[in-house]
Backbone as JSON, one array per atom type, in Angstrom:
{
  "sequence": "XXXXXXXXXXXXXXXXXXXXXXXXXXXXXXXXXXXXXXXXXXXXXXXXXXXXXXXXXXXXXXXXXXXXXXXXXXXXXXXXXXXXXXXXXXXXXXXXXXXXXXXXXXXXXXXXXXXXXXXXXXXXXXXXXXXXXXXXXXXXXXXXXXXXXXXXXXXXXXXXXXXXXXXXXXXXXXXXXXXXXXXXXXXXXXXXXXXXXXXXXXXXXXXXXXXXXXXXXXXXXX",
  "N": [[11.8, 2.33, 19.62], [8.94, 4.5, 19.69], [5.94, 3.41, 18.37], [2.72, 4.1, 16.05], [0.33, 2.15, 15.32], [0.45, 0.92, 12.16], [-0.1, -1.49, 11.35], [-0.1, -4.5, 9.97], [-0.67, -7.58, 10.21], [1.23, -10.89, 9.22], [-0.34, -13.62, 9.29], [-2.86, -16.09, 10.5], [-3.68, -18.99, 10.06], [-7.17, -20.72, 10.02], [-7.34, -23.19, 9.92], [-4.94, -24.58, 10.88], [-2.02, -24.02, 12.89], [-0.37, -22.68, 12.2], [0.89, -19.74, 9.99], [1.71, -20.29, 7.3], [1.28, -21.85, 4.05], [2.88, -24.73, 3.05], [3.93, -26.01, 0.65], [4.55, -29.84, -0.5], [5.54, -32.0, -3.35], [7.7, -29.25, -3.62], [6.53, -26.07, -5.0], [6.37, -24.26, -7.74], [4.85, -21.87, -8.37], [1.8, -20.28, -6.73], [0.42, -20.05, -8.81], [1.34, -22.53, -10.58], [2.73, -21.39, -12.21], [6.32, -21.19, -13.83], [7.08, -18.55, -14.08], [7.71, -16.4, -11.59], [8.7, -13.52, -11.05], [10.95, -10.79, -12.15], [13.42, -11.56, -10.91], [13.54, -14.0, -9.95], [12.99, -15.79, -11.51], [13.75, -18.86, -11.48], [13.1, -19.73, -9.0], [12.29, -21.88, -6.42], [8.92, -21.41, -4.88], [7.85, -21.32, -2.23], [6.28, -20.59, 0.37], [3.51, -19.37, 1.12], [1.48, -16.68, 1.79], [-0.75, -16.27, 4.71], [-4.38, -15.21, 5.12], [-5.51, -14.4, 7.7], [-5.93, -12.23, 9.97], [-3.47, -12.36, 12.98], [-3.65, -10.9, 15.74], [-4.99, -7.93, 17.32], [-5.39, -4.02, 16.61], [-4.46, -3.04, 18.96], [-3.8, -4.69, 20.9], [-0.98, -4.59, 19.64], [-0.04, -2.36, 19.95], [0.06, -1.99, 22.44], [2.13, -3.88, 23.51], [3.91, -3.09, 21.64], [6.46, -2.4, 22.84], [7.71, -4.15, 24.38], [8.72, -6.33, 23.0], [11.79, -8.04, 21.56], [14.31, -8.06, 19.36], [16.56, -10.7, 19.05], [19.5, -10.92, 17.92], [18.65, -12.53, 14.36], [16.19, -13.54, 15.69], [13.1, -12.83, 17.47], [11.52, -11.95, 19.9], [9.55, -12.02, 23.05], [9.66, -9.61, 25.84], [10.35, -10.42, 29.43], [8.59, -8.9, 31.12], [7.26, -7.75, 29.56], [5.48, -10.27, 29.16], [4.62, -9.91, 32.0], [2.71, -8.21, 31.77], [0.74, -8.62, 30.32], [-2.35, -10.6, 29.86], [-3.46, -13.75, 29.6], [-4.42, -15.1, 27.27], [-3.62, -12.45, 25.99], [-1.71, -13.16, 25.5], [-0.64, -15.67, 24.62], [-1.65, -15.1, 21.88], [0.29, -13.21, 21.34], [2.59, -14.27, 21.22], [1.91, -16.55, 19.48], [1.93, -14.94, 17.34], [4.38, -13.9, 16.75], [6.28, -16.35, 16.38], [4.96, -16.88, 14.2], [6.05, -15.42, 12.49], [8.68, -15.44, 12.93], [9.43, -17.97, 11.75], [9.23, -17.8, 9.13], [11.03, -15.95, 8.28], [13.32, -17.12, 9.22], [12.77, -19.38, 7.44], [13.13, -17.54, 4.88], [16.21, -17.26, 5.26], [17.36, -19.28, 3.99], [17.59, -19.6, 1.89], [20.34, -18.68, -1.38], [20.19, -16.86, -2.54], [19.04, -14.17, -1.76], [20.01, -11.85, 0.85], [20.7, -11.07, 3.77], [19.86, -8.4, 5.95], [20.02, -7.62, 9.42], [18.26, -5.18, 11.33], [17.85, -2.66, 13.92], [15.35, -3.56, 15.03], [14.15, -5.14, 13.22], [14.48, -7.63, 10.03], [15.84, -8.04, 7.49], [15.49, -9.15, 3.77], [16.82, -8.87, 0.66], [17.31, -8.79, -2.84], [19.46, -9.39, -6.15], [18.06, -6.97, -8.71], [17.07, -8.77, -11.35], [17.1, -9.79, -14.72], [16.71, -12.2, -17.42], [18.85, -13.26, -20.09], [19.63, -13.19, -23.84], [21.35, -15.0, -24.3], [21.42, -16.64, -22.31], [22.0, -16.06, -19.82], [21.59, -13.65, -16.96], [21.14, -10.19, -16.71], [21.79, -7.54, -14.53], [19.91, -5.22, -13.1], [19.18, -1.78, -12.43], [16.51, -0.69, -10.82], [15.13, 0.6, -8.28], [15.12, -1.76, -5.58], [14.37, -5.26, -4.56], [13.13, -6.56, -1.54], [12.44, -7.8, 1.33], [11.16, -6.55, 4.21], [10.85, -7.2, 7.62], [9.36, -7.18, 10.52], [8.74, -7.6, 14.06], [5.69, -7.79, 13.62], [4.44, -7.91, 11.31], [5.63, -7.07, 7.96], [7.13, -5.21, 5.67], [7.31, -4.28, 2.21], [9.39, -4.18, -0.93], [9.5, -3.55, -3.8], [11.21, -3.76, -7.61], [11.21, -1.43, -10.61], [11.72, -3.14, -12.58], [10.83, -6.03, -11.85], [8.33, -5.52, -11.39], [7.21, -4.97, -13.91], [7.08, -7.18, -15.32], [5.84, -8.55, -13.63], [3.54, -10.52, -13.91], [1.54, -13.5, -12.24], [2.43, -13.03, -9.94], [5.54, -12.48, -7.33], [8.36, -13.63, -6.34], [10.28, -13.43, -2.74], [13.08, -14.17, -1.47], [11.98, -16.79, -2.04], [9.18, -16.2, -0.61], [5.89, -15.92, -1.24], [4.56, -13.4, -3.41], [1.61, -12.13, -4.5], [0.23, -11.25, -7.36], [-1.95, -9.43, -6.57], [-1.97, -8.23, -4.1], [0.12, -6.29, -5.43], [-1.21, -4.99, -7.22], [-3.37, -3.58, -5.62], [-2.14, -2.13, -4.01], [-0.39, 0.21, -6.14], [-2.82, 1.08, -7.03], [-3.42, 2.75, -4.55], [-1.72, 4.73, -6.02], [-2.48, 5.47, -8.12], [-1.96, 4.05, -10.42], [-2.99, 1.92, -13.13], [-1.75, -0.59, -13.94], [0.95, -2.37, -14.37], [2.99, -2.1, -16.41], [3.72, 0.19, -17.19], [4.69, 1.25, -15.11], [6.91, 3.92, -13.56], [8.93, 3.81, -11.66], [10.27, 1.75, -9.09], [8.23, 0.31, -6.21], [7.16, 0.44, -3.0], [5.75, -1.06, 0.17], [3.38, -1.36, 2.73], [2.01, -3.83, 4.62], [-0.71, -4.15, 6.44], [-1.8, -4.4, 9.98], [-5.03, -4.75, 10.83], [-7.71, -3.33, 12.45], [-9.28, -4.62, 13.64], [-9.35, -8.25, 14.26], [-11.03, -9.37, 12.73], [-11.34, -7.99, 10.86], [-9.65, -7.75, 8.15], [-6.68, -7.5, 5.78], [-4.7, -4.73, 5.54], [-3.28, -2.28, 2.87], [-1.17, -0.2, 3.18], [0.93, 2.95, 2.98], [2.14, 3.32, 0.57], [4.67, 4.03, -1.47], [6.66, 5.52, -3.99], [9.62, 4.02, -4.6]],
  "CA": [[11.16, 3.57, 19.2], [7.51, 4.35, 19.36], [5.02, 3.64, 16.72], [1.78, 4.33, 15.74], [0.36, 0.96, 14.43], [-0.85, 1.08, 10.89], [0.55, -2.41, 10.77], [-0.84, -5.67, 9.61], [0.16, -9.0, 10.84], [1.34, -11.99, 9.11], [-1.84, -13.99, 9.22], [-3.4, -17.27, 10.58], [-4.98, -20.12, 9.28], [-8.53, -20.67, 10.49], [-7.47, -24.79, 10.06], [-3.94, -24.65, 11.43], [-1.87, -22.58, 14.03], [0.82, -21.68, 11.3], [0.4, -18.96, 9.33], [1.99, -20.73, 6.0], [1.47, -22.69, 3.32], [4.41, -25.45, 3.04], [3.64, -27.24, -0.39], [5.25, -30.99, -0.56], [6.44, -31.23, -3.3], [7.68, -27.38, -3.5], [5.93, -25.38, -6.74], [7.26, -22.96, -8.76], [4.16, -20.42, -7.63], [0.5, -20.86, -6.82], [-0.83, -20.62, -10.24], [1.44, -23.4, -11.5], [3.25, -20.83, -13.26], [7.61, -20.98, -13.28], [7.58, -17.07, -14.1], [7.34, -15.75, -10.15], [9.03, -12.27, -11.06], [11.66, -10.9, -13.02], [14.11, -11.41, -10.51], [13.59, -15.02, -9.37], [12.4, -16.94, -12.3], [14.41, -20.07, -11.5], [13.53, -19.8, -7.33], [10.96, -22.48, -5.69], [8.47, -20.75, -3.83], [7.19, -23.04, -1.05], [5.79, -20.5, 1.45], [2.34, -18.12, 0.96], [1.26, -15.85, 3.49], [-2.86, -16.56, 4.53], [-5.14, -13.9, 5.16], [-6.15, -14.19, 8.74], [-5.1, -11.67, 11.13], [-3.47, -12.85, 14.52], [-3.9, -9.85, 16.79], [-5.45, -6.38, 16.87], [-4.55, -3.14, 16.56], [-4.94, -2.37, 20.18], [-3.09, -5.37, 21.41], [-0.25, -4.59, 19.29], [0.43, -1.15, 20.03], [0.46, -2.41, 24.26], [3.14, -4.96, 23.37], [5.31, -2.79, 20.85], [8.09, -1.29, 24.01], [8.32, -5.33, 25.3], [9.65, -6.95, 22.11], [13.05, -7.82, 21.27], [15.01, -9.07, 18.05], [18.07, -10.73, 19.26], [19.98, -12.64, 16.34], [17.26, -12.64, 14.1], [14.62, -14.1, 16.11], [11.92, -11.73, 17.92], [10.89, -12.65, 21.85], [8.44, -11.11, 24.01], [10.06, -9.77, 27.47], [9.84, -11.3, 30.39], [8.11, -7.66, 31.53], [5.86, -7.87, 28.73], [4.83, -11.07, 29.56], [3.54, -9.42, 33.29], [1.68, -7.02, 31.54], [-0.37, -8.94, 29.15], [-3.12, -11.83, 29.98], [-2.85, -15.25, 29.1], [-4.81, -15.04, 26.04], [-3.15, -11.89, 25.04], [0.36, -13.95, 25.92], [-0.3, -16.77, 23.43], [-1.67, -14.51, 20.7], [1.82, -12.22, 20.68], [3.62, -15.55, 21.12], [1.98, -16.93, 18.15], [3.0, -13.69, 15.94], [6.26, -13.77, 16.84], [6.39, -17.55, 15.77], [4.69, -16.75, 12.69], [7.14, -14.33, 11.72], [10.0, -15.86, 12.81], [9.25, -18.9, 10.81], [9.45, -16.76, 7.92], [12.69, -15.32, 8.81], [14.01, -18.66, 9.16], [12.48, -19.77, 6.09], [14.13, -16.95, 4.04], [17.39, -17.36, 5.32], [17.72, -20.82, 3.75], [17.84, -19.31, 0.17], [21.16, -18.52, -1.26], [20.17, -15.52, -3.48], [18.8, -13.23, -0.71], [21.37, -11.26, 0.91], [20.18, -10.72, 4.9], [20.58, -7.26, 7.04], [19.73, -7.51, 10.91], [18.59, -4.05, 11.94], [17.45, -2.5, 15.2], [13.9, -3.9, 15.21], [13.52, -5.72, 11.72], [15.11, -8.13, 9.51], [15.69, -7.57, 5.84], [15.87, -9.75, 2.62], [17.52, -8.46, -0.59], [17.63, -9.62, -3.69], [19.56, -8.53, -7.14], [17.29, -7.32, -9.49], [17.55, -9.4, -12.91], [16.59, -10.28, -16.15], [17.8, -13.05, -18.08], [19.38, -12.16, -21.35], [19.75, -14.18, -25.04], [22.63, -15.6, -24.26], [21.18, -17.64, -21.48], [22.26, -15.93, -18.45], [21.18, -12.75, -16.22], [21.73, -9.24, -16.74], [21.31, -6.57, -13.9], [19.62, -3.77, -13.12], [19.05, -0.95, -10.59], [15.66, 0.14, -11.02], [14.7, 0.25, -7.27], [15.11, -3.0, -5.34], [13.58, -6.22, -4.03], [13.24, -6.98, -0.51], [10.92, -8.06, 2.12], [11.58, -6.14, 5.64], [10.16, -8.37, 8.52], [9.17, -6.58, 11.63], [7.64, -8.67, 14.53], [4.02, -7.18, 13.64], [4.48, -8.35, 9.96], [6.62, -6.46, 7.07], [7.15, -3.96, 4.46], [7.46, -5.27, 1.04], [9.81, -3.57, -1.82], [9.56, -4.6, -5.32], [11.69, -2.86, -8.4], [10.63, -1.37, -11.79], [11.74, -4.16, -13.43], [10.24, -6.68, -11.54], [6.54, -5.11, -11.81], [7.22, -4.7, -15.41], [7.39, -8.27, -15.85], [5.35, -9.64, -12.67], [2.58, -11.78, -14.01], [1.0, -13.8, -10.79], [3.39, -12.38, -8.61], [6.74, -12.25, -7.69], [8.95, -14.16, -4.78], [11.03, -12.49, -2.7], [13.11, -15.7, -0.61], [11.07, -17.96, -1.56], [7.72, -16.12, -0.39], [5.38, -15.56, -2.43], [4.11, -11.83, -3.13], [0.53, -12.04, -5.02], [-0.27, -9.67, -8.06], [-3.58, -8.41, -6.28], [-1.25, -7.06, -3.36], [0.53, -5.35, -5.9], [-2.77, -4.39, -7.87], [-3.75, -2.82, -4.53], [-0.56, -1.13, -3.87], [-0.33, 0.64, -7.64], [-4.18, 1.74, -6.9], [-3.68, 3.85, -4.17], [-0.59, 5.91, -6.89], [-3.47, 5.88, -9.11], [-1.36, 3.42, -11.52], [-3.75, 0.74, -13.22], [-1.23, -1.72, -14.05], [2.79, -2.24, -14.13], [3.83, -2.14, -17.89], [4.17, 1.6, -17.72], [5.35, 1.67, -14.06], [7.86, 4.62, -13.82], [10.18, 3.54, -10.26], [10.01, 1.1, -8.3], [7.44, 0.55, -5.25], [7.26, 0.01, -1.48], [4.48, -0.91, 0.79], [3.59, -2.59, 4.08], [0.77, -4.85, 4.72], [-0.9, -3.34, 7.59], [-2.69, -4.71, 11.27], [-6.33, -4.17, 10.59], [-8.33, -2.44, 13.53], [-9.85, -5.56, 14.8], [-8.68, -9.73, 14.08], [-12.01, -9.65, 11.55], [-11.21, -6.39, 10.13], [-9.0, -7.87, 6.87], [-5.39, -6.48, 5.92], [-4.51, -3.43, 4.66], [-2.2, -2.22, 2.5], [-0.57, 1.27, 3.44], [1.81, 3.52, 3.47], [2.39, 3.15, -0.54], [5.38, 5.04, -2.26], [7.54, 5.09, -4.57], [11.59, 3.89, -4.13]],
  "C": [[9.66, 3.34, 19.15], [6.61, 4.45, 18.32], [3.61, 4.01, 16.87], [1.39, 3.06, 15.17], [-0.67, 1.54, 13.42], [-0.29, -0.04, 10.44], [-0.22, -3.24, 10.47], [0.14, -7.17, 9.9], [0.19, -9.86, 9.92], [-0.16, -12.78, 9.79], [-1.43, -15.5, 10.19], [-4.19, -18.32, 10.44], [-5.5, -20.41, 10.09], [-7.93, -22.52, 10.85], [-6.28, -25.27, 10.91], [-3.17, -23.54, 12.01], [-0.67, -22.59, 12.64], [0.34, -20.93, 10.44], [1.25, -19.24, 7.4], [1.69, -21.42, 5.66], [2.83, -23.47, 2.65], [3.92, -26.28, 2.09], [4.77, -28.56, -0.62], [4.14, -31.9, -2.36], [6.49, -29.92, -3.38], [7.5, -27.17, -5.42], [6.51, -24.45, -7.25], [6.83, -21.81, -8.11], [2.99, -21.05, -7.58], [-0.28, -21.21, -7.64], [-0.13, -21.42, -11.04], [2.45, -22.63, -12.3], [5.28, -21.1, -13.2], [8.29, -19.86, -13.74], [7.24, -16.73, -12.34], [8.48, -14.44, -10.08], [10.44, -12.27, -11.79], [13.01, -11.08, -12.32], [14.4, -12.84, -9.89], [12.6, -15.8, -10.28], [12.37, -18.55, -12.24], [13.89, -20.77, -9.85], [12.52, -20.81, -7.16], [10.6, -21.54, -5.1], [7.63, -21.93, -3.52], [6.53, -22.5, 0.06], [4.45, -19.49, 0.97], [1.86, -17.69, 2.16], [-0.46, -16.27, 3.52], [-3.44, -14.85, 4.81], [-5.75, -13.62, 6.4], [-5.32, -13.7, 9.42], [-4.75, -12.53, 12.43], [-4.35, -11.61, 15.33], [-4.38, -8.52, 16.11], [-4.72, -5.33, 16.77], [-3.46, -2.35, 18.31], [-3.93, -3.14, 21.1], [-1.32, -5.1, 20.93], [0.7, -3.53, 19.93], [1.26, -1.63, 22.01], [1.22, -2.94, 24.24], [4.43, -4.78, 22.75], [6.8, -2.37, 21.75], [8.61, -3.16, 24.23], [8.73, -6.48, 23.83], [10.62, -6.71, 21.37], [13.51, -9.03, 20.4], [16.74, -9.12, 18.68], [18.54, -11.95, 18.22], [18.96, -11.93, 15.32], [15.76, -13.67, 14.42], [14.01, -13.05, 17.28], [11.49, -12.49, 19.47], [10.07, -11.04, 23.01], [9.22, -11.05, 25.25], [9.61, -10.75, 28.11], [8.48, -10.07, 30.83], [6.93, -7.58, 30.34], [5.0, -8.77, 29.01], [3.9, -10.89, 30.77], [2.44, -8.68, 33.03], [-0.11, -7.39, 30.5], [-1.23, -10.58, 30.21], [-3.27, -12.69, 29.46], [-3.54, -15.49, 27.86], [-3.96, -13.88, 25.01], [-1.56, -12.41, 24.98], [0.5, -14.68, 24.56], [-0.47, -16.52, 21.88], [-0.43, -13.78, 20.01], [2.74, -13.33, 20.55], [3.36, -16.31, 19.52], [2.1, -15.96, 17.19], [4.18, -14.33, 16.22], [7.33, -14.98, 16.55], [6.31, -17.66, 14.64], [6.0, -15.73, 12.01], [8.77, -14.9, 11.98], [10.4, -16.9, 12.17], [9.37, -18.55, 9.76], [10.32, -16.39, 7.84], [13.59, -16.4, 8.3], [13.76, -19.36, 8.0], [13.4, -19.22, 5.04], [15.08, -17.02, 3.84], [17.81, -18.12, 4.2], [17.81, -20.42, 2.18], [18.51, -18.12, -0.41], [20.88, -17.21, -1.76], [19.68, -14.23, -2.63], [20.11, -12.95, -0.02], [20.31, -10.78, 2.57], [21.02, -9.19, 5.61], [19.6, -7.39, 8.08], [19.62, -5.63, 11.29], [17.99, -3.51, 13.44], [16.65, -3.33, 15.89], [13.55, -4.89, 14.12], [14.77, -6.75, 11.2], [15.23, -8.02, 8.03], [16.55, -8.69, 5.03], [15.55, -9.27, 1.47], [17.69, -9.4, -1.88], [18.0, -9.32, -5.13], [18.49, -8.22, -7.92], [17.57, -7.81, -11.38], [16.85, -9.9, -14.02], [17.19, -11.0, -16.89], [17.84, -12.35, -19.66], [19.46, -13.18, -22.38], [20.48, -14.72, -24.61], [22.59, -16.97, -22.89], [21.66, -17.48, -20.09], [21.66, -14.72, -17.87], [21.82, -11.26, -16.67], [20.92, -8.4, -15.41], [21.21, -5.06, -13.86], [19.03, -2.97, -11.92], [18.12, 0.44, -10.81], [14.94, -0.01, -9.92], [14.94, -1.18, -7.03], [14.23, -3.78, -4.89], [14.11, -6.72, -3.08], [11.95, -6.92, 0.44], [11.65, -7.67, 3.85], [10.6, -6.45, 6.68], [10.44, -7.55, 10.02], [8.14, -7.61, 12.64], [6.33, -8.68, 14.32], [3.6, -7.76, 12.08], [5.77, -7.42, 8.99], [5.91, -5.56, 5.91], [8.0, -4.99, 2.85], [8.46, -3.91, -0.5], [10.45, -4.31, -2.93], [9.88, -3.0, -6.61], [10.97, -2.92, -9.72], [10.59, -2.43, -12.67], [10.87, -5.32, -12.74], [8.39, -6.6, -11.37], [6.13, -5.08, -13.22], [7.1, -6.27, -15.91], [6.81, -9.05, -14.08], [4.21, -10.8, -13.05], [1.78, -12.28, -12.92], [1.1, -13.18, -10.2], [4.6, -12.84, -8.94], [7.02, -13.23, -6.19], [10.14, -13.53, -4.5], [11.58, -13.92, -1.45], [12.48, -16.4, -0.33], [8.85, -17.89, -0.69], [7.44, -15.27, -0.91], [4.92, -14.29, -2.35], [2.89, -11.8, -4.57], [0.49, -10.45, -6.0], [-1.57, -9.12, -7.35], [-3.11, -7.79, -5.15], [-0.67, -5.85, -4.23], [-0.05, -4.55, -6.64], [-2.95, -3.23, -6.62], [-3.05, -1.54, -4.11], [-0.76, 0.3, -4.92], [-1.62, 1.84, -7.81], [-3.69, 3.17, -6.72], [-2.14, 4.96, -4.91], [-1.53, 6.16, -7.89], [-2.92, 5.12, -10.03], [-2.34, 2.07, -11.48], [-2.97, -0.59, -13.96], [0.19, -1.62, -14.28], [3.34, -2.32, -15.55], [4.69, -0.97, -17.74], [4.64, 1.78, -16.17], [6.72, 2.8, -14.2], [9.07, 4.26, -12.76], [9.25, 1.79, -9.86], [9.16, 1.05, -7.08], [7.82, 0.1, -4.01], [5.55, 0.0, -0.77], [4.54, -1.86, 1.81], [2.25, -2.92, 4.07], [0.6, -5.02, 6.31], [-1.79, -4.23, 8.56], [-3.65, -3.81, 10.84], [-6.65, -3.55, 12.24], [-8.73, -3.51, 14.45], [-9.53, -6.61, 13.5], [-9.87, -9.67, 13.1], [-11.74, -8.28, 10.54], [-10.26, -6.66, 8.43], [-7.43, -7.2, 7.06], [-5.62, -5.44, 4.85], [-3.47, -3.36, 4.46], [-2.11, -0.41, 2.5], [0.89, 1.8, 3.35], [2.56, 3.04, 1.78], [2.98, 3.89, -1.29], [6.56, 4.69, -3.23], [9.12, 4.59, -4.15], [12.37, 5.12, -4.75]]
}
């Protein structure tokens, strides 16, 4: 199906071609903390996304008809490959690495719950709160999941888990920064998650040009 890109890519580090951080050993969360949301208190998180775009907007859009998710891993036609130039070859090649590394990452952690759909991949995760008694209670105030499109993903985080995010939150293991969700919250006009009323959604958008930053769009409630 055809899009419009208002996407944002999974990033790349300026020092290395992967676009993650792989901490040895694995941390709780970046700030040290072992709250990383109300739904994965207990989880390692071991991957953070960076902040450098791969590709543009311009490149993206030319490339969206010639990629295909088979399984869950993402591949550039062969027919795409004729169409693009050898710089723009290795740039869609390294998305589609970056993101599938991520994919593959997620899998690997038992509490996510995977759906394969047309174009995308999706990780689920109950939402929970532990209780006196020393175990979990759930609840179904919007959910948590991270939907992985070759261009980057859409991010959905529940009432409860904003109500109780702190840093941030992890959603299999990767990490999801409170100043994304600061950002997010903005454009509803909400200045912080105590009083959150639903749950949220948002995607983390392909800037205009590889210096251009990410954006966060397309911000609504669940």
């Amino acid at each position: 199906m055809a899009m419009k890109f208002r996407k944002t890519f999974l990033s790349l580090s300026l020092a290395a071609l992967l676009p993650i951080t792989i901490t040895q050993p694995v941390v709780a969360s970046p700030s040290g903390s072992s709250q990383v949301g109300a739904f994965e208190n207990s989880e390692n998180v071991d991957i953070q996304i960076m902040d450098t775009p791969v590709i543009d907007n311009a490149l993206a859009e030319k490339v969206e008809p010639f990629i295909e998710l088979r399984g869950s891993v993402f591949f550039l036609t062969a027919q795409g490959k004729e169409i693009l130039n050898a710089q723009e070859t290795r740039e869609v090649e390294q998305q589609l690495t970056n993101t599938n590394q991520l994919i593959e990452h997620a899998a690997t952690h038992e509490n996510a719950s995977q759906t394969v759909g047309e174009k995308s991949v999706t990780f689920s995760q109950p939402d929970t709160k532990p209780t006196d008694g020393g175990g979990f209670a759930t609840f179904a105030h919007g959910v948590n999941s991270i939907k992985f499109h070759w261009w980057g993903m859409e991010i959905f985080l529940s009432q409860t888990t904003l109500r109780n995010l702190g840093a941030g939150a992890a959603i299999a293991g990767i990490w999801i920064p409170a100043s994304w969700v600061a950002r997010a919250l903005s454009t509803l006009g909400v200045a912080g998650t105590s009083l959150v009323p639903h749950g949220i959604a948002f995607e983390y958008h392909i800037p205009t040009n590889p210096l251009g930053g990410w954006t966060i769009r397309n911000v609504r409630w669940q």
